[in-house]
Backbone as numpy.savetxt, mean C-alpha at the origin, in Angstrom:
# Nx Ny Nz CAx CAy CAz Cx Cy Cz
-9.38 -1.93 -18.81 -10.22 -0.74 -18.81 -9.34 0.51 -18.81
-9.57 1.68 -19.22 -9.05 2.83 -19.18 -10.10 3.94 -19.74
-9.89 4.55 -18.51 -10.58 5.51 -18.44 -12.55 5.07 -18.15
-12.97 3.84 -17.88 -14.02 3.72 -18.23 -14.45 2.86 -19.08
-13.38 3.05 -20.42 -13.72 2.23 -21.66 -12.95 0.83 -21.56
-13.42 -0.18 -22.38 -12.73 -1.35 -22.44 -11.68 -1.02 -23.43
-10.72 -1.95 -23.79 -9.69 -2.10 -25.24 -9.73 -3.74 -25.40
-9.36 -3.96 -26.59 -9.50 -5.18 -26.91 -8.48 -6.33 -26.54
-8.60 -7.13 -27.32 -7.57 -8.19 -26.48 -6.07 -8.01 -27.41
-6.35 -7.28 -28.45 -4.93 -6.97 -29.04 -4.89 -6.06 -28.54
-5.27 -4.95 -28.32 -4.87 -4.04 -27.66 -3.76 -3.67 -26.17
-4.71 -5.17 -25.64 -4.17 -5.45 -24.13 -2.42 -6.03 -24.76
-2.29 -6.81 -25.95 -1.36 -7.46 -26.25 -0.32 -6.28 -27.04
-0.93 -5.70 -27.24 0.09 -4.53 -28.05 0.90 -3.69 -26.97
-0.10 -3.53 -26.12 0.22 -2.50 -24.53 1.50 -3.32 -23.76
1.03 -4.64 -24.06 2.25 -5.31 -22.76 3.38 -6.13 -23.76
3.77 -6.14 -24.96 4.50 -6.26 -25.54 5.54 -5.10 -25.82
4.76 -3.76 -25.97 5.89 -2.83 -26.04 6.30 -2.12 -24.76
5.55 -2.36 -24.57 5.85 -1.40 -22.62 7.47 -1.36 -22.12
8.25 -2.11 -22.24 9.44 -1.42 -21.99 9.94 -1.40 -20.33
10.95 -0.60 -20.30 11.37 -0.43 -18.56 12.00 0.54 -18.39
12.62 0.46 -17.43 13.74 1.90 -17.41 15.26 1.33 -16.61
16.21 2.02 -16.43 17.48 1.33 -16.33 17.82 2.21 -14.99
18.96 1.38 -14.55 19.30 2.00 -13.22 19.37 3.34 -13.32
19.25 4.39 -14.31 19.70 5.92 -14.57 18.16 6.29 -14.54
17.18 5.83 -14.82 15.92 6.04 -15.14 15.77 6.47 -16.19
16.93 6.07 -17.23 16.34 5.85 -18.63 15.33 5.17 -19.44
14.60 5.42 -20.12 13.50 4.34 -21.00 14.28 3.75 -21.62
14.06 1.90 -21.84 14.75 0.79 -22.63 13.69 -0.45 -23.39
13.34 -0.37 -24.36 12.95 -1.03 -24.76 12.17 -2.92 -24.21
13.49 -2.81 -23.49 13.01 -4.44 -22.61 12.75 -3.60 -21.03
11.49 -5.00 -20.73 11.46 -4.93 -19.56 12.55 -5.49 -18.48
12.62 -4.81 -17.53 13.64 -4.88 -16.29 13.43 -5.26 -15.25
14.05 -6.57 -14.97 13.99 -7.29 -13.77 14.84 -6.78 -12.89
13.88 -6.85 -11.48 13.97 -5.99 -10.26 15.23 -7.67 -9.59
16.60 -6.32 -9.05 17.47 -7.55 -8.47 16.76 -7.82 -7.34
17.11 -9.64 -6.91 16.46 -10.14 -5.67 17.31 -9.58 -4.59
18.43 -9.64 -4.50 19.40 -9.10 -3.20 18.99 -7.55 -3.09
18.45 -6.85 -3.84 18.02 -5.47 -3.90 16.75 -5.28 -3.14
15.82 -6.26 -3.82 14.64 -6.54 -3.02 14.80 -6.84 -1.91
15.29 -7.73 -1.33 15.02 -7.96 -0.05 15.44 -6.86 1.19
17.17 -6.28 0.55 17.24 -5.55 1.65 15.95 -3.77 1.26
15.18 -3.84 0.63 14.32 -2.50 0.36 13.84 -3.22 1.42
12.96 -3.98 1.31 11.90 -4.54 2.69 12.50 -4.36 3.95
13.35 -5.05 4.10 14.24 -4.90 5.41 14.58 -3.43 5.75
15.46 -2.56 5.17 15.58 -1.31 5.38 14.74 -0.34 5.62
12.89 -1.25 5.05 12.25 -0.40 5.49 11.71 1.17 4.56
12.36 0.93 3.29 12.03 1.44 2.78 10.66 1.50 1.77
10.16 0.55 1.83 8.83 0.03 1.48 8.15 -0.03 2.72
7.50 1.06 3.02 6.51 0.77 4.12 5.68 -0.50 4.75
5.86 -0.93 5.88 5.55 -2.38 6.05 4.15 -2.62 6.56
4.48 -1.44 7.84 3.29 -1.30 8.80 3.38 -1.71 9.80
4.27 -2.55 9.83 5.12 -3.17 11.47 5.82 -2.67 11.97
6.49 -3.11 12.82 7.70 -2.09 13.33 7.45 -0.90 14.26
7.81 0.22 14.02 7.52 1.21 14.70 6.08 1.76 14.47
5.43 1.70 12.93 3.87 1.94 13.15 2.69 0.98 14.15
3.44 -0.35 14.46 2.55 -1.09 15.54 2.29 -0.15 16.69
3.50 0.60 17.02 3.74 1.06 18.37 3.41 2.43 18.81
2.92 2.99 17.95 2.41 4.25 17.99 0.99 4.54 17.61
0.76 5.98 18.25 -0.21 6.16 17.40 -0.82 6.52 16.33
-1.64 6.28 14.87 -1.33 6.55 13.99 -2.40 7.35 13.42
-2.72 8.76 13.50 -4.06 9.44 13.18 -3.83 10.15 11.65
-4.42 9.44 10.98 -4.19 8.92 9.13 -5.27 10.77 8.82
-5.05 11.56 8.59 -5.95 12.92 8.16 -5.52 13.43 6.65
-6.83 12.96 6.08 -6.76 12.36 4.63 -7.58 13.39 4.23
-7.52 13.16 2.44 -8.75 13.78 2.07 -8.61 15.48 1.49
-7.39 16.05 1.98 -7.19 17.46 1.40 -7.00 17.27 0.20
-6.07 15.96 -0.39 -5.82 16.00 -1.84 -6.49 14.86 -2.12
-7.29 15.15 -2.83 -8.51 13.90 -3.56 -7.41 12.99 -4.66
-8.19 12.10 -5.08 -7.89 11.52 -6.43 -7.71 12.51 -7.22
-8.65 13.52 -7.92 -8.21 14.50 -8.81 -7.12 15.22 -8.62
-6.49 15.24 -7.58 -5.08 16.33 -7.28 -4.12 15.90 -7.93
-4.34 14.28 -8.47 -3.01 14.20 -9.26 -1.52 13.85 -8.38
-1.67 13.54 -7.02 -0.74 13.02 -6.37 -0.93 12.74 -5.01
-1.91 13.00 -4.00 -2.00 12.38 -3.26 -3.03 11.33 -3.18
-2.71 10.53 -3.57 -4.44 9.16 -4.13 -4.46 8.46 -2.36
-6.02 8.86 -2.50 -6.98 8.12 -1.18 -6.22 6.52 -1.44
-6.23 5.69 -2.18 -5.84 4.39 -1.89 -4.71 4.22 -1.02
-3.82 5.03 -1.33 -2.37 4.72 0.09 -2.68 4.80 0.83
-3.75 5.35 1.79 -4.03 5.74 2.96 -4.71 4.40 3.06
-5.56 3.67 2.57 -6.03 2.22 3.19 -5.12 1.09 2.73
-4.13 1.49 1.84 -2.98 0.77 1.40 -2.03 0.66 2.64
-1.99 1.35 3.14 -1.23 1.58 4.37 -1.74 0.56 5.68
-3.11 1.17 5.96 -4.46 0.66 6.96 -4.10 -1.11 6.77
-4.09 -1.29 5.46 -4.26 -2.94 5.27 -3.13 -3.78 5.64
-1.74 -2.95 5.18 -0.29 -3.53 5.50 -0.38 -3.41 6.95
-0.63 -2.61 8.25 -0.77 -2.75 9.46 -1.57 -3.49 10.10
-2.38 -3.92 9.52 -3.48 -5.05 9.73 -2.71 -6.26 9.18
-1.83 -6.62 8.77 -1.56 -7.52 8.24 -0.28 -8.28 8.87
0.00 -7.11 9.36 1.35 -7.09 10.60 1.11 -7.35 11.48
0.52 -6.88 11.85 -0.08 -6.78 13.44 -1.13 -7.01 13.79
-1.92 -7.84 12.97 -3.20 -8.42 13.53 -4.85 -7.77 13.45
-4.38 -6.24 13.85 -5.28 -5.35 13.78 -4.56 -4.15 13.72
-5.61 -3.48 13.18 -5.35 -1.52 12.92 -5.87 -0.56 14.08
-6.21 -1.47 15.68 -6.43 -0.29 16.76 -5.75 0.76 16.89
-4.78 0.91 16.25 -3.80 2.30 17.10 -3.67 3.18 15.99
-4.78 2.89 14.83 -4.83 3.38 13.63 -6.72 4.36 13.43
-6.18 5.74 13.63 -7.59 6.06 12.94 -7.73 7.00 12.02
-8.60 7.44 10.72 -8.84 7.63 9.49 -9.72 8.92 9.43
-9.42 9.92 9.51 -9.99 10.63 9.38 -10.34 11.54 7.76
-11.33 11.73 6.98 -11.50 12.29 5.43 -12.20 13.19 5.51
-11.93 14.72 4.82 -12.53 15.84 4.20 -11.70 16.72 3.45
-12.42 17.46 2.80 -11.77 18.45 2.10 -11.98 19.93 2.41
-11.14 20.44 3.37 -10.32 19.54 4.32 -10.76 19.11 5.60
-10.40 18.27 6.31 -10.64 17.62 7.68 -10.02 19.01 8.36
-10.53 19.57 9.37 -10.13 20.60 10.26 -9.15 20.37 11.04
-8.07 21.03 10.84 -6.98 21.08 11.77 -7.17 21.35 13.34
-7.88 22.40 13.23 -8.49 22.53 14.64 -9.01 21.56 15.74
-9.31 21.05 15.29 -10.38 19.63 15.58 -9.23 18.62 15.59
-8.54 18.19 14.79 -7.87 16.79 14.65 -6.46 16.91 15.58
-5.79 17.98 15.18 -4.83 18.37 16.25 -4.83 18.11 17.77
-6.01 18.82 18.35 -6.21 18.69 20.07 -6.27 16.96 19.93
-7.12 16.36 18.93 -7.53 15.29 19.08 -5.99 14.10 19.32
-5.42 14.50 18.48 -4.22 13.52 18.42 -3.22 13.46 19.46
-3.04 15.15 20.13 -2.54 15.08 21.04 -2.68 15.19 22.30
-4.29 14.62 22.37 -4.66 14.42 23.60 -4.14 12.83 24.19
-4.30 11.84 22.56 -4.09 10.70 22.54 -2.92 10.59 22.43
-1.55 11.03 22.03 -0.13 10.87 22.55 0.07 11.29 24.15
-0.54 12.06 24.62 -0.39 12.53 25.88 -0.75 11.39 26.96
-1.67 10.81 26.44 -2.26 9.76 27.38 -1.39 8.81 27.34
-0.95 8.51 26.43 0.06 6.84 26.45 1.37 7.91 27.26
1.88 8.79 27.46 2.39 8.72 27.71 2.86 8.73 29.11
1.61 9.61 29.75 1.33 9.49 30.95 0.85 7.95 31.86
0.97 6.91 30.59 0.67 5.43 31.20 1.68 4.82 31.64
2.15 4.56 33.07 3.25 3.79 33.64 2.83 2.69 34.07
1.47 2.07 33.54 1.36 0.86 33.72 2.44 -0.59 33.23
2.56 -1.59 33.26 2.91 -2.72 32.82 3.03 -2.96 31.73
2.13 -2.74 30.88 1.77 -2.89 29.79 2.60 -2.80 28.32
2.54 -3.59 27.48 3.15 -3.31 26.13 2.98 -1.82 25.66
4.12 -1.37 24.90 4.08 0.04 23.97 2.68 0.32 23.20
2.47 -1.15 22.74 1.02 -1.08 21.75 -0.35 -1.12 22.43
-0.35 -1.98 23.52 -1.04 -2.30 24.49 -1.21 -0.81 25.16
-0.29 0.24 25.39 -0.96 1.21 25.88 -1.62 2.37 24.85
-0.91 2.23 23.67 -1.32 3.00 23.33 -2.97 3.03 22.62
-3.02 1.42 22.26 -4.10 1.11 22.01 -5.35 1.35 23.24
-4.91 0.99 24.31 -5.79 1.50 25.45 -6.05 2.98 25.52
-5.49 3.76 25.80 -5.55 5.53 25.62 -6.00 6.16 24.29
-6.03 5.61 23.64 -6.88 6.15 22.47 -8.11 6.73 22.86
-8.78 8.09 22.72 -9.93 8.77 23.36 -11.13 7.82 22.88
-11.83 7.65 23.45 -13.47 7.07 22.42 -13.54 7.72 21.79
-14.01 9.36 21.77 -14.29 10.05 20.66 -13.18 10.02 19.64
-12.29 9.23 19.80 -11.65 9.36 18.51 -11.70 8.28 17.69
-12.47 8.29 16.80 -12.82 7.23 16.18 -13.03 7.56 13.96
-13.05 6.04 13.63 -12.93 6.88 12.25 -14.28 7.86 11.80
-14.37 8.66 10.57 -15.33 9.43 10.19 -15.10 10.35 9.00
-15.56 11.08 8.59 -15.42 12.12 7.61 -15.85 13.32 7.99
-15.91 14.60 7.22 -16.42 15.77 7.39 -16.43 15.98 6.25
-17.84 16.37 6.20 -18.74 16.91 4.88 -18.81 18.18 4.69
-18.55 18.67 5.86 -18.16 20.12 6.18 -17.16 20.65 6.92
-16.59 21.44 7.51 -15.80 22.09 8.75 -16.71 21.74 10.50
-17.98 21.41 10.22 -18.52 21.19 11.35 -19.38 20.42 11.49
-19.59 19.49 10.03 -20.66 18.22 10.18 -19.67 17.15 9.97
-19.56 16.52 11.28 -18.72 14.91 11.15 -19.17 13.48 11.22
-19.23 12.90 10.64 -19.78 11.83 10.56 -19.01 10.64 10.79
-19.42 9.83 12.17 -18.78 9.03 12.67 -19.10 7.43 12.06
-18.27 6.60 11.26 -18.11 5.74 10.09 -16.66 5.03 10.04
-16.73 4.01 10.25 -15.50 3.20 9.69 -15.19 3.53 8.23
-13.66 4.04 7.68 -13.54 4.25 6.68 -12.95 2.91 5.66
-13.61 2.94 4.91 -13.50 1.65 3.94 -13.36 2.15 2.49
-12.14 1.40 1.47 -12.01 1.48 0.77 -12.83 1.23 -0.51
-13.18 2.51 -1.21 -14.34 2.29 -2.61 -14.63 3.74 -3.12
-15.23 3.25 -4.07 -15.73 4.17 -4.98 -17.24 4.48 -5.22
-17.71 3.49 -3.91 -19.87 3.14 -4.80 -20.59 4.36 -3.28
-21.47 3.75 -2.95 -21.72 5.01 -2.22 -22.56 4.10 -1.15
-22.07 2.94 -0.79 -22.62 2.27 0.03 -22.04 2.58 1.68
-21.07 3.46 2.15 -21.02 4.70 3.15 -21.21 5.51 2.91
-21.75 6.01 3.67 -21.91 7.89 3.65 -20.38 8.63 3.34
-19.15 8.01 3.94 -18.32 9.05 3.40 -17.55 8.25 2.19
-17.79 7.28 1.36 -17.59 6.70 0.30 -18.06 7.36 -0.62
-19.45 7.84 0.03 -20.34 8.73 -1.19 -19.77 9.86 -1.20
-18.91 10.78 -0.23 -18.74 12.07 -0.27 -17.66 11.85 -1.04
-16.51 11.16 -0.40 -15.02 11.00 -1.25 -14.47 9.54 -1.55
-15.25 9.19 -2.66 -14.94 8.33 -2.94 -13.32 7.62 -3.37
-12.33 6.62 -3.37 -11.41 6.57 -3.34 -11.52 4.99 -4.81
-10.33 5.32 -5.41 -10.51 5.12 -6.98 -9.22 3.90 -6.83
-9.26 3.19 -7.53 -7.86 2.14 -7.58 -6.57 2.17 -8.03
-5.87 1.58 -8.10 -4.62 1.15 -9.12 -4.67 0.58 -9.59
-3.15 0.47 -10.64 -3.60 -0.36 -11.93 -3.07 -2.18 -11.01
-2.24 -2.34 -9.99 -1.84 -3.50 -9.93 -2.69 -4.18 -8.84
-4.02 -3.48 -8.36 -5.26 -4.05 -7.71 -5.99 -4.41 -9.05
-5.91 -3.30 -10.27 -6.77 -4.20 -11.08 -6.70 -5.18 -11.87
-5.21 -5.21 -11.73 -4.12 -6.55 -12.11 -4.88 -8.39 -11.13
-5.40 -7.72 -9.80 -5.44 -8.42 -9.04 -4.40 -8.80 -7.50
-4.08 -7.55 -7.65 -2.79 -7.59 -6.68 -3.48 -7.03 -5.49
-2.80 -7.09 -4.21 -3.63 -6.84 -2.74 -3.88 -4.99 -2.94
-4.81 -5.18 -2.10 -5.13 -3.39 -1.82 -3.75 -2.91 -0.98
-3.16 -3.97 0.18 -1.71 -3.61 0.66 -0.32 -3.03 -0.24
-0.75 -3.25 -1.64 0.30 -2.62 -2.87 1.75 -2.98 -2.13
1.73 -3.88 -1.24 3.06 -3.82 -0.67 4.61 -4.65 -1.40
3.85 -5.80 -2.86 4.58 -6.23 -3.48 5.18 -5.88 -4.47
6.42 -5.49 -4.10 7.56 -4.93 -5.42 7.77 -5.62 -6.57
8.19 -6.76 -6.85 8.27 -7.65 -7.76 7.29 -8.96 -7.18
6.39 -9.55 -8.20 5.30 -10.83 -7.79 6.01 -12.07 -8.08
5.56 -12.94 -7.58 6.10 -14.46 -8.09 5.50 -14.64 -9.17
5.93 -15.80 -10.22 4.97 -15.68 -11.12 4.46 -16.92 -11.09
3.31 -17.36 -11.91 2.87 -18.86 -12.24 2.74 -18.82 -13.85
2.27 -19.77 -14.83 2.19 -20.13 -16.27 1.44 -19.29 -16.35
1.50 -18.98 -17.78 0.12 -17.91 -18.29 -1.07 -19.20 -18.46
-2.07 -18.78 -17.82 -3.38 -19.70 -18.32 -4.39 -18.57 -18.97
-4.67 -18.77 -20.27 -5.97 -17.85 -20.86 -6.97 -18.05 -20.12
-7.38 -18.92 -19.69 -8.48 -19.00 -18.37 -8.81 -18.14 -17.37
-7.48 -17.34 -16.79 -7.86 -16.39 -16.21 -8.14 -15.30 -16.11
-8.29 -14.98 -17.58 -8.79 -13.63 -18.15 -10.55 -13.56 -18.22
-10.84 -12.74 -18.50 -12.26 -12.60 -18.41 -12.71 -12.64 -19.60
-11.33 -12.32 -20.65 -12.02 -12.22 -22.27 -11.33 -13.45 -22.99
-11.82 -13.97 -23.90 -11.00 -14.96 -24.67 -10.39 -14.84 -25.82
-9.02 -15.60 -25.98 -7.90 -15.09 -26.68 -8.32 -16.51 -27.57
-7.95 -16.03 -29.07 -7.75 -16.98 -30.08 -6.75 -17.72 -29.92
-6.47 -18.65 -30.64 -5.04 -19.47 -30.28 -3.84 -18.63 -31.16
-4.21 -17.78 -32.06 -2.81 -16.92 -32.54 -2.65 -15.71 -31.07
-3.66 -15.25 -30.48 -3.15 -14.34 -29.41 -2.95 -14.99 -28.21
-3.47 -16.58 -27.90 -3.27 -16.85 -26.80 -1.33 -17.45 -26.85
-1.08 -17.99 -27.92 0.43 -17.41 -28.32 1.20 -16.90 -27.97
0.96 -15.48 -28.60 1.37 -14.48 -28.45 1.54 -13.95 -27.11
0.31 -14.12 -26.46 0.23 -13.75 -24.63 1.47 -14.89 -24.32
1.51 -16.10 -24.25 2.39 -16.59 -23.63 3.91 -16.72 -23.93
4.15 -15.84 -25.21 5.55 -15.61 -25.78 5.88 -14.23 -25.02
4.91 -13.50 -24.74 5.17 -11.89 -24.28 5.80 -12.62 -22.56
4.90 -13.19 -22.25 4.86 -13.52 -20.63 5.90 -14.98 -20.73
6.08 -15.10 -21.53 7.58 -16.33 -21.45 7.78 -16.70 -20.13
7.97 -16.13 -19.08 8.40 -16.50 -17.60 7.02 -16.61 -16.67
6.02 -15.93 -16.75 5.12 -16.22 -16.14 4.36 -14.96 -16.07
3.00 -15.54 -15.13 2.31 -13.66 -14.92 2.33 -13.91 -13.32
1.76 -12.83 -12.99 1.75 -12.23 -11.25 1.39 -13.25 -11.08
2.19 -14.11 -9.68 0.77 -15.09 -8.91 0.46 -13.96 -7.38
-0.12 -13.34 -7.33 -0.05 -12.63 -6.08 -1.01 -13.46 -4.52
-1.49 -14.71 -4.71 -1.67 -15.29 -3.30 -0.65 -15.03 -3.09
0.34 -15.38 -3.56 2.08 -15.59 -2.87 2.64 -14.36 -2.36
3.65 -14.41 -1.34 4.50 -13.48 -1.46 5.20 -13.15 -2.14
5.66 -11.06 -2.34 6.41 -11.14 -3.54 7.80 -11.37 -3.29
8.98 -11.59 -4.14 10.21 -11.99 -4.41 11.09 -10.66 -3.58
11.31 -11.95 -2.71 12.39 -11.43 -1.55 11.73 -10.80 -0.07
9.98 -10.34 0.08 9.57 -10.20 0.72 9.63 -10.51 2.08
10.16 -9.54 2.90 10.40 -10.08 4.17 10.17 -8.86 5.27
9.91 -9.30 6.21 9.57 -8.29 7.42 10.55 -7.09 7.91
10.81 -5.70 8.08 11.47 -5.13 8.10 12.42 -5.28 9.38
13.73 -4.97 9.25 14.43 -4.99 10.41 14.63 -3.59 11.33
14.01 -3.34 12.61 14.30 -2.38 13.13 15.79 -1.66 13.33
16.17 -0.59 12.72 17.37 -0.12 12.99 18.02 -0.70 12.34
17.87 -1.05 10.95 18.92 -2.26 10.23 20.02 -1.09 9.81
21.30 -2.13 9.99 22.82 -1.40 9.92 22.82 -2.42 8.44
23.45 -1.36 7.65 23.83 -2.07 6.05 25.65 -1.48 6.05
26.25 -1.96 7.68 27.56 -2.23 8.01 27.94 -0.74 7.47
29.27 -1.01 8.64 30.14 -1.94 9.02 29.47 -2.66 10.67
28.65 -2.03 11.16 27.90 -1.85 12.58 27.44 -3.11 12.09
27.80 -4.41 13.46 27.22 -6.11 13.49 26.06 -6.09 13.72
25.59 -4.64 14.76 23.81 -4.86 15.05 22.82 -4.46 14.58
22.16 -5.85 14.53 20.86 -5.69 13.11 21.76 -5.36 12.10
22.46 -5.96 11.57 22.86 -6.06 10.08 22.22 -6.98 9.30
22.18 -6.04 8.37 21.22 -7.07 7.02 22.20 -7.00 6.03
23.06 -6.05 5.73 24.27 -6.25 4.31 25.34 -5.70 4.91
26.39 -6.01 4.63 27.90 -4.92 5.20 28.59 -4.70 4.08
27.94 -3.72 3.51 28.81 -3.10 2.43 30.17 -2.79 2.60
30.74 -2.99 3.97 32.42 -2.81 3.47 32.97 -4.21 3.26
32.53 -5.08 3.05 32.78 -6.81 2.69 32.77 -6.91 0.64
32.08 -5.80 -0.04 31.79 -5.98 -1.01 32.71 -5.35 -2.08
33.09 -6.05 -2.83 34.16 -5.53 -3.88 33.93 -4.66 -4.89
């Protein structure tokens, strides 16, 4: 789909035959470019791919969304539950996580709010885990919602979509990517996918046997399998040293020639 409209099945085959890559300079190259695995793994680890574990378990995380819509052209509503989903995925649940959407959500309002709720964990000298308190001190009234206005808020779990089956889905609706419509997680957290055989089966449209061919000469190695984890995927290391420092080392670049 693009834009709305369908394209055909050569079309789809013309698109992913010439598509191309770019080179360590971020030049355009004709072939596509495989992402190194030793590269991959330490991005995850280093943490440079947002995980959602780690230090976001342990804090509190008040998500105030919504100034730049989908139309702004760079801040897209999906990262913000792209985010929501990778912490849920880490950690079990998204309690220490809340979502606030308008255009704009009031500073006034969200500010006192957040730091009423850092204030509280911190004033907690109970027993308790980092997450464990902070998840406890979280205000009630702070909970997810939208604002339709500067002073009408509407208290709503925020959920990812575009239809208008919430009230603040209907106000600001939030639009996809292309590698959810690939079939890839709403977590967008996989850099490179594993792959499996091309099967024409799993398309929705059917390919002749000259394009179903063709699809599997383009895809020679395979297509996304995304149940799987992607290639090299691994949990981030807190404080990872990429050397000469032994603690939490994940690479020691002074070992490398």
């Amino acid at each position: 789909m693009e834009g709305g409209r369908s394209i055909t099945a050569d079309q789809f085959l013309d698109l992913n035959e010439g598509i191309g890559g770019y080179d360590q300079n971020a030049n355009y190259v004709a072939n596509r470019v495989v992402g190194d695995a030793g590269a991959l793994k330490r991005v995850y680890q280093g943490g440079v791919t947002l995980s959602g574990g780690a230090g976001l378990s342990q804090i509190p995380v008040f998500d105030v969304t919504g100034t730049f819509n989908d139309d702004g052209g760079y801040h897209y509503q999906w990262y913000h539950f792209a985010v929501r989903e990778r912490m849920a995925r880490q950690n079990g649940d998204t309690k220490n996580h809340v979502m606030w959407r308008g255009n704009p959500v009031p500073l006034a309002k969200a500010w006192p709010a957040f730091i009423s709720w850092v204030e509280a964990v911190a004033k907690d000298n109970s027993g308790r885990s980092q997450r464990q308190k902070v998840i406890a001190n979280r205000p009630a009234s702070l909970v997810d919602g939208c604002w339709k206005t500067p002073t009408a808020f509407t208290a709503e779990p925020q959920v990812f979509g575009s239809d208008s089956k919430t009230s603040c889905n209907a106000a600001f609706p939030s639009y996809g990517f292309p590698r959810l419509a690939a079939g890839g997680p709403l977590a967008a957290d996989i850099i490179k996918c594993a792959l499996r055989p091309v099967n024409a089966k799993d398309y929705k449209v059917a390919f002749n046997p000259d394009q179903t061919a063709r699809l599997k000469k383009i895809f020679a190695g395979g297509v996304c399998d995304f149940s799987k984890p992607g290639v090299g995927q691994v949990k981030v290391v807190p404080w990872a040293s990429f050397g000469p420092a032994q603690e939490n080392l994940v690479y020691d670049i002074t070992r490398q020639g």
